[in-house]
C-alpha positions, 0 to 999 in steps of 0.5 A: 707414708710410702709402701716398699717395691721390693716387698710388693714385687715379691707378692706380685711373683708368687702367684705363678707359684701358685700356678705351678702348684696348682699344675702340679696337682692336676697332673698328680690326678691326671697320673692316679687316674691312669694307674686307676685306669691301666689297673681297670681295665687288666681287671677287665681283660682278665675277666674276659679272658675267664669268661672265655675260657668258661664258655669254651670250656662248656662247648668242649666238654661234650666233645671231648668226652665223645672223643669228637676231635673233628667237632672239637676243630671246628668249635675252636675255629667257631670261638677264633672266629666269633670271640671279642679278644684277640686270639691268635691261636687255638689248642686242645692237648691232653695230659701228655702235651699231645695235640688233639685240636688246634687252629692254623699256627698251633702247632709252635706253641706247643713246642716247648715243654708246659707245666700240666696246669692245674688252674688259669695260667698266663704265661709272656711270650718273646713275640710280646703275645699271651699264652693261657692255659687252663683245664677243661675241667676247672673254668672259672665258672666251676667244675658243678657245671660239667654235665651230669653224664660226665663224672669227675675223674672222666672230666680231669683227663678231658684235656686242656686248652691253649690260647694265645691272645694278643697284648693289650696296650693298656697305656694307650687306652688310658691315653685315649681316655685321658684325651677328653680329659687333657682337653678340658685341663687345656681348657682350663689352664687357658682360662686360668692363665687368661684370669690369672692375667687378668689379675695380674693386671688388676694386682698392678692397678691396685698396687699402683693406687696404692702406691699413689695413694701411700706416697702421701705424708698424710694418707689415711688408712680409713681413707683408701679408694673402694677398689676390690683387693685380692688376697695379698693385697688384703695382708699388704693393706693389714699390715700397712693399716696394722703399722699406720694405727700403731704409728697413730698410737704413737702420735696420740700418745706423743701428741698427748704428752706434748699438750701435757707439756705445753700445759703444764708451761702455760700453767707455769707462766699464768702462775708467773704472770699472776705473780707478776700482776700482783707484785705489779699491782701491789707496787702501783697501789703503793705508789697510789697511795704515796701520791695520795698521801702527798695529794692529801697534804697538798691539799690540806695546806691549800685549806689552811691558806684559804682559812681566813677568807671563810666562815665556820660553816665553810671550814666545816664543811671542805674538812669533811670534804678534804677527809671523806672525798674519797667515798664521792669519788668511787674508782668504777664509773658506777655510783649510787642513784638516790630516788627523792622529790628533786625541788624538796632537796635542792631547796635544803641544799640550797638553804645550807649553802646560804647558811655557810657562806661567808658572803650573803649572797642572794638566790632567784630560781626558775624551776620546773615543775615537772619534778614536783609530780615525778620523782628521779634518780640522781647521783645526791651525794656527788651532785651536793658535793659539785654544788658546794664546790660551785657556789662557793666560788661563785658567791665570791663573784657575784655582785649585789644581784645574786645568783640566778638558779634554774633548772629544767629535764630535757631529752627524749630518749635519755632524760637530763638535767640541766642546772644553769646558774648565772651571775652579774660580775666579773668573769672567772679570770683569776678563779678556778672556774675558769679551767673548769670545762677542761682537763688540761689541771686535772692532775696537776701538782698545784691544781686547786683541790676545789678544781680537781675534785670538781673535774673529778665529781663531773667524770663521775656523774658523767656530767657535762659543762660549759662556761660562757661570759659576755662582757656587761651581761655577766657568766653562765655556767651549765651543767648538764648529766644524766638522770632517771625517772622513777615511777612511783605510787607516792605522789605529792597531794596539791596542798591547797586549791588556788594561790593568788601570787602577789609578784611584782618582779618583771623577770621572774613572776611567770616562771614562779607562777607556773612552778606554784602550779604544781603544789595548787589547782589554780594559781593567778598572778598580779603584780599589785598588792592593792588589787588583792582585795578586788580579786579576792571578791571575784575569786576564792583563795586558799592561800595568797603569796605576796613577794615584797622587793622593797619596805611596803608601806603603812598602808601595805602593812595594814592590807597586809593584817587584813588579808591575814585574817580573812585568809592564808597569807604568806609573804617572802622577802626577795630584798633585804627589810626590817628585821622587825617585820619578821615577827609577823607570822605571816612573814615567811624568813626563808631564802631562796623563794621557791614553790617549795618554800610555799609548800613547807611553809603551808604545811607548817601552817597547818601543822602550827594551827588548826581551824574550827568551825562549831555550828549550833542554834544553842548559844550557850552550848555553843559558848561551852564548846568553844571555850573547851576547844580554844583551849588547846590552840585552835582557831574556832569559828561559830554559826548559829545557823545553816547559811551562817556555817555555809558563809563561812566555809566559802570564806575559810578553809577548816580542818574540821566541822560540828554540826548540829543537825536541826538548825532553825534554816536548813538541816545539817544534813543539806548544809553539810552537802552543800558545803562539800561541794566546795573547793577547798572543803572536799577533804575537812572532817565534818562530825554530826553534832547531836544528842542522840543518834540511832544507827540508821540516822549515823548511815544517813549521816554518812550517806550525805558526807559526814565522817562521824559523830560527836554526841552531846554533851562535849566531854573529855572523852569526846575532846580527846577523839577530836584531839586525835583527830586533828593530830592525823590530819598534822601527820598527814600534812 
């Protein structure tokens, strides 16, 4: 903004304006107060002149009334003399113009005729003197000061007196007056003219800074420098801040309309582009499904050409898979997590894909233990899907050996799971495997479905995998992701106190061994089934586990019956044998082997039947209650005494107890202590078996390790309670 020079020069002139008003004034006082002045001081002089007439007229008055023209002389030349005005001339006539006393120079006066005056009268003379003329009689001082010898009549034929006076310059008194006067108005005006100066160059100062300061674009007017600003700089710099706020009003005012505006467009084009997002969207979500449907087809016939090469269970299960692959598959790299105890559910995964498979094939595992303790969260539906897929390529390359399973958790800070599996037969040359660790078919047209959805499954499960094969060794394919540990208060309960596991395999009976550790306390390994016998007498055995690689023997198979009585026996085949040899109940007809298939057989032991053991001195209440209880399809052993029952329990494990408390050896009370002190009989139900108890006795009971009491005689009512009993310690197992 910029200040015009015209408009501020005109500022700058009219200061000697008001420097000339300004003069003008004080010399209009100046002029009032010598006309006051000149007025002042006739008034003054004409007073003097009435005093002197008064007082004249007071010391002539004796004389005159005497006729003492001499004294009368002599007084006028005594006032000439001695009076404060300038008195030329000096006279005293009487009414008829005659003289009758006069100083020197008296006589011209009265040359000329005069009006006999009644009162003080000045008269102007040619010489530029004063004539006064005034009655003796009548001074300014009054008539009542004529003395008292003297009457009226007397006094006004007295005379007259006749004075000249010099003229007074009035003006010239005024000037002298004015003189102090004018000085200090001089003085005043050199101080004016020095301030006014200097504010003329302060004005000039000023103005130059604002013209500086307003040669910028974009000066501010709340941004002026703190200088002083005189009075038409201040209206200069209104009128300037007045026009710059309404300029700013008008910038505001232009700038909201344009932000208006400019909104209103971006409104417009977002609407625009929306449009343009959602036609677009509509158009690629068309053409998505167009190549999905093509896609689908593609597939479909690569499932009816593959018909013929696979079983019933197979074409069941890819059809649901070809028809709901879309849900394994979500579009955002988010899947759902299911927490669940891994080894229970890889072993029916595994179980149903043995069921399916076209080929037999068979299954070794080496598993990790840990995940028996600890439950994770996997991707199951995705992790089911990637393992059909795999296996059932794999099944068709590998040789009579089977398939190698294992799978372990490594990481530190991140927790994975690595699935290993390996086969002895050719290399995946001509299978889909072989492109598996790339992307390069992913999306191809004539891509195996069973090659994309695999790649696909991986992505989603952000799972890694590697295929290696070495010539004579065999393949291994890995696959490594992700996975999380879950804290939970529900732990597996150990389903027995010590396995002896029977394994003759050179390969596998460590790892099988150290994964049946985490269903049991203890577990030890022999490779012989002849050395059962030899550890069982060294040792207590819940449960033995036998794995058979090869038809056993005659003499095995009557070692085999023996054990079976004397404990829990659970043989697993790792080889095919005679189908006769499964109607054995202590031949297990599950594959794979794995701890899990130890543990659920265990718990369908359990379940299927339950062991007794009654303890009673009574031989015919004895017989009485084993009959009732053989009955309902329970194993029920008997003691008639205290050592017998302690015997036996070392022997066996039961689920349940009667015991009679007097016993010709011992107590029940000391022998059911005694039994709760071992192993495998810290959980068994144990009931005091008597005929009467007071509630003192029943709080003994108890205090020693019994849970109830059964009172005798056995009835309904009290089978019943047993029954219940038995029935919570199967849902339980």
């Amino acid at each position: 903004m910029t200040v015009p020079n015209d408009y501020l020069g005109m500022k700058l002139r009219s200061f000697p304006h008001v420097l000339a008003i300004v003069s003008i004034v004080l010399l209009s006082g100046i002029a009032g107060f010598t006309t006051i002045s000149w007025q002042w001081q006739q008034q003054a002089y004409l007073l003097q002149v009435k005093q002197l007439c008064s007082s004249m007229s007071n010391q002539l008055l004796p004389h005159l009334a005497q006729n003492d023209h001499e004294s009368v002389k002599q007084q006028l030349v005594s006032a000439q003399y001695n009076a404060t005005l300038p008195i030329r001339a000096l006279a005293v006539f009487d009414d008829e113009n005659q003289l009758m006393a006069a100083t020197a120079a008296s006589e011209d006066l009265l040359s000329e005729p005069r009006t006999i005056p009644t009162q003080l009268q000045f008269f102007e003379l040619t010489d530029g003197s004063t004539l006064v003329l005034v009655p003796i009689w009548n001074s300014m001082i009054g008539p009542n000061e004529l003395p008292l010898s003297t009457s009226q009549q007397q006094a006004q034929r007295l005379g007259y007196l006749l004075i000249q006076l010099e003229t007074p310059s009035f003006l010239g008194r005024s000037l002298v007056l004015l003189l102090p006067i004018a000085l200090a108005l001089c003085i005043i005006f050199l101080l004016l003219g020095w301030f006014g100066r200097e504010r003329l160059a302060d004005a000039q100062r000023q103005l130059g800074i604002l013209v500086d300061f307003y040669q910028h674009d974009d000066a501010d007017t709340g941004a002026l420098p703190s200088v002083k600003v005189y009075g038409p700089f201040k209206n200069l710099m209104t009128v300037i801040s007045q026009r710059d706020a309404l300029q700013a009003q008008r910038y505001r005012q232009l700038q909201q309309a344009h932000v208006r505006e400019i909104q209103n467009l971006q409104q417009s084009l977002l609407m625009l582009r929306q449009e343009h997002h959602a036609d677009l969207e509509k158009l690629q979500q068309a053409q998505f499904v167009q190549w999905q449907h093509q896609q689908d087809e593609r597939w479909w016939l690569q499932y009816a050409a593959a018909a013929d090469h696979r079983s019933d269970g197979q074409l069941r299960w890819h059809c649901r898979l070809l028809a709901d692959y879309r849900r394994l598959l979500p579009e955002s790299d988010v899947h759902a997590a299911t927490t669940l105890w891994f080894p229970q559910w890889f072993y029916q995964k595994i179980q149903f894909i043995q069921s399916v498979s076209p080929k037999a094939w068979h299954a070794e595992f080496i598993e990790d233990s840990r995940l028996y303790q600890q439950q994770i969260a996997i991707p199951q539906a995705q992790l089911e899907a990637l393992l059909m897929l795999v296996l059932d390529e794999l099944s068709l390359l590998a040789d009579e050996h089977g398939i190698e399973l294992s799978y372990q958790c490594v990481g530190t800070t991140v927790s994975f799971m690595q699935l290993r599996l390996k086969y002895n037969g050719p290399a995946p040359t001509g299978s889909w495997l072989a492109d598996l660790s790339t992307s390069s078919n992913r999306d191809a047209v004539d891509a195996p479905y069973a090659l994309v959805l695999t790649q696909r499954l991986l992505a989603v499960m952000r799972a890694e995998v590697t295929v290696a094969t070495l010539q004579d060794v065999g393949t291994s394919l890995q696959i490594q992701f992700p996975i999380q540990f879950q804290r939970s208060s529900q732990q597996l309960e150990r389903d027995c106190h010590s396995i002896l596991l029977v394994d003759p395999r050179r390969s596998q009976a460590d790892s099988f061994r150290h994964a049946l550790s985490a269903i049991s306390e203890q577990c030890h390994l022999t490779s012989q089934l002849s050395a059962v016998p030899a550890e069982l007498q060294q040792r207590l055995f819940d449960v033995v586990v036998v794995i058979l690689i090869e038809e056993p023997e005659v003499s095995q198979l009557r070692l085999l019956q023996e054990l079976s009585q004397a404990v829990t026996l659970l043989c697993f085949a790792d080889a095919p044998l005679d189908p006769q040899l499964f109607a054995e109940p202590w031949m297990m007809p599950v594959q794979p082997v794995m701890a899990e298939a130890v543990r659920q057989a265990l718990q369908r032991r359990k379940r299927q039947t339950r062991r007794l053991l009654i303890v009673d001195d009574n031989t015919t209440n004895l017989a009485f209650v084993r009959n009732m209880l053989s009955s309902h399809d329970l194993q029920v052993d008997t003691a008639v005494s205290a050592g017998e029952a302690i015997k036996q329990a070392k022997q066996h494990s039961y689920d349940m107890i009667l015991m009679d408390i007097q016993l010709p050896d011992m107590s029940g009370t000391e022998a059911t202590q005694q039994i709760r002190q071992l192993r495998n009989h810290q959980k068994t139900q144990i009931f005091a078996f008597t005929a009467h108890a007071l509630p003192e006795e029943i709080a003994q009971f108890k205090a020693v390790g019994m849970d109830d009491v059964v009172l005798k005689p056995l009835d309904a009512a009290k089978l019943v309670m047993i029954q219940q009993r038995l029935k919570q310690l199967s849902q339980r197992a």
